[in-house]
C-alpha positions as a LaTeX table, in Angstrom:
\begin{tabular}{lrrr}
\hline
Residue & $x$ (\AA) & $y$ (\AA) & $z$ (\AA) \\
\hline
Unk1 & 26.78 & 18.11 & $-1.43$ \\
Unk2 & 28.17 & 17.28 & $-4.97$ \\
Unk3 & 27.12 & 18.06 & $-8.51$ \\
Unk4 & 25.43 & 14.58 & $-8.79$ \\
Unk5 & 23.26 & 15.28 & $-5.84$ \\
Unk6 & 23.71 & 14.77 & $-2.04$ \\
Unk7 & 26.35 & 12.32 & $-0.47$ \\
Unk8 & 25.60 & 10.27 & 2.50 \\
Unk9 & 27.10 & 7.28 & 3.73 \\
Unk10 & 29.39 & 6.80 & 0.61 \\
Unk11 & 25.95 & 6.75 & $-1.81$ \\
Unk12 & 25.09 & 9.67 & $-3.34$ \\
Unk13 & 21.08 & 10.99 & $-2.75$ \\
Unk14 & 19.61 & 11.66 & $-6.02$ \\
Unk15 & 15.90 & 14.26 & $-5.09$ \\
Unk16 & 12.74 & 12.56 & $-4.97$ \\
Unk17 & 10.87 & 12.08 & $-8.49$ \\
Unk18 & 7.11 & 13.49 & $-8.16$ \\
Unk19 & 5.87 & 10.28 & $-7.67$ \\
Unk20 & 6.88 & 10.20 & $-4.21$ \\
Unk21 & 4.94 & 13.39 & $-3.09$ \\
Unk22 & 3.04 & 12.27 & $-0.15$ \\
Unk23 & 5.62 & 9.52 & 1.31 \\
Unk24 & 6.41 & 9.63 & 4.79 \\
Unk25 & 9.90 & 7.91 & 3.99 \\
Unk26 & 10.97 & 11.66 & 2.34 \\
Unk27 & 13.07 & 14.20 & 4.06 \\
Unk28 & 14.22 & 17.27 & 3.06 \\
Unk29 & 17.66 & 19.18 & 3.28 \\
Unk30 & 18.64 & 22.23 & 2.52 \\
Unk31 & 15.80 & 22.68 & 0.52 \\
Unk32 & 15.53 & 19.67 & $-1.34$ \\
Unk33 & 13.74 & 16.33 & $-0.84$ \\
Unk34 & 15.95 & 13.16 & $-0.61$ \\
Unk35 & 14.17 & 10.02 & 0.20 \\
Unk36 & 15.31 & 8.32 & 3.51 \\
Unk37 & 15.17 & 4.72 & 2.18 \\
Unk38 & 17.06 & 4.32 & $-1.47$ \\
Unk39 & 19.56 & 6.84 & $-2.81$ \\
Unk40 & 17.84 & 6.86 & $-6.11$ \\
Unk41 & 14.31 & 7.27 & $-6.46$ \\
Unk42 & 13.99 & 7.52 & $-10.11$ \\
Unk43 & 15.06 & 3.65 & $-10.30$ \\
Unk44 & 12.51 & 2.62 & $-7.71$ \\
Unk45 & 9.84 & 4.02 & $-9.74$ \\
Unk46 & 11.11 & 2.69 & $-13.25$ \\
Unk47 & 9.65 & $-0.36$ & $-13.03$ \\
Unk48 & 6.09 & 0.04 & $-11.51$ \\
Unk49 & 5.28 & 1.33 & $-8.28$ \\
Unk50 & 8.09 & 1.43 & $-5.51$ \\
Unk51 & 7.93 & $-1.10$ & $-2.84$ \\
Unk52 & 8.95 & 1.70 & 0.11 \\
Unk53 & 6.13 & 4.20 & $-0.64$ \\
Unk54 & 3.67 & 4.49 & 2.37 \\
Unk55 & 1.26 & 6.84 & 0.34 \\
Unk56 & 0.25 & 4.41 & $-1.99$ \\
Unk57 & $-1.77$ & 0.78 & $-1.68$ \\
Unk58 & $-1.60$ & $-3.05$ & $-3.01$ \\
Unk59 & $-3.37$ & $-3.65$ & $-5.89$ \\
Unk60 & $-5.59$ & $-6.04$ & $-6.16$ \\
Unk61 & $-5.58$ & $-8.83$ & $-9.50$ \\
Unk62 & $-8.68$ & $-8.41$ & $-11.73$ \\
Unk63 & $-10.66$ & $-11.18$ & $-10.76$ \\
Unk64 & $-10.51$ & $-10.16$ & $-6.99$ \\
Unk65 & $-8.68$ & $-13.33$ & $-5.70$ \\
Unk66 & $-5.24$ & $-13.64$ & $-3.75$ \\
Unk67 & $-2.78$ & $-15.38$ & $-6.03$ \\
Unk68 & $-1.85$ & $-18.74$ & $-4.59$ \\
Unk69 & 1.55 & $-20.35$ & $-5.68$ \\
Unk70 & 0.57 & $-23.53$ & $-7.82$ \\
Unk71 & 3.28 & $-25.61$ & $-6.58$ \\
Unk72 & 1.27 & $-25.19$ & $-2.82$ \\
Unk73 & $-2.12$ & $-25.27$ & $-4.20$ \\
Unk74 & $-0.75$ & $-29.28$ & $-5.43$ \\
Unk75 & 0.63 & $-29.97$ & $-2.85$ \\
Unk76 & $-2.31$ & $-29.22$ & $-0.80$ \\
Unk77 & $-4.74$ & $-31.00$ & $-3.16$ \\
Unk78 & $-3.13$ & $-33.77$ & $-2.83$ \\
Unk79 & $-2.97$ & $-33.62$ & 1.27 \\
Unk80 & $-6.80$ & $-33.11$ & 0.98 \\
Unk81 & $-7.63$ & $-29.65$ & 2.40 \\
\hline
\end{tabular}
């Protein structure tokens, strides 16, 4: 343990922000919760949702449809399908 939180593997384990209650990727040690996956939770969440949470799900676009990459969707035009 340091003052900057706990140090593992030469990265240093910041505890879980509250949007990770719930995850299954969260451990805890000597009473605190660490995540298991990135040593700084607070970054994974900055920008939107974080890609190793297991307690939350996909969203879907508004109109309902998979986004399809343009450059495929030509070249399959032009194959015919």
């Amino acid at each position: 343990m340091t003052e900057e939180g706990m140090l593992f593997n030469g990265f240093v384990c910041q505890p879980v922000v509250e949007q990770c209650e719930g995850c299954e990727r969260t451990g805890e040690f000597e009473g605190q919760t660490y995540c298991k996956s990135y040593p700084m939770p607070n970054a994974k969440w900055a920008m939107g949702a974080c890609n190793f949470a297991t307690h939350i799900k996909a969203t879907v676009d508004k109109s309902g449809q998979v986004k399809i990459n343009p450059l495929k969707a030509s070249k399959r035009a032009a194959r015919g399908r």
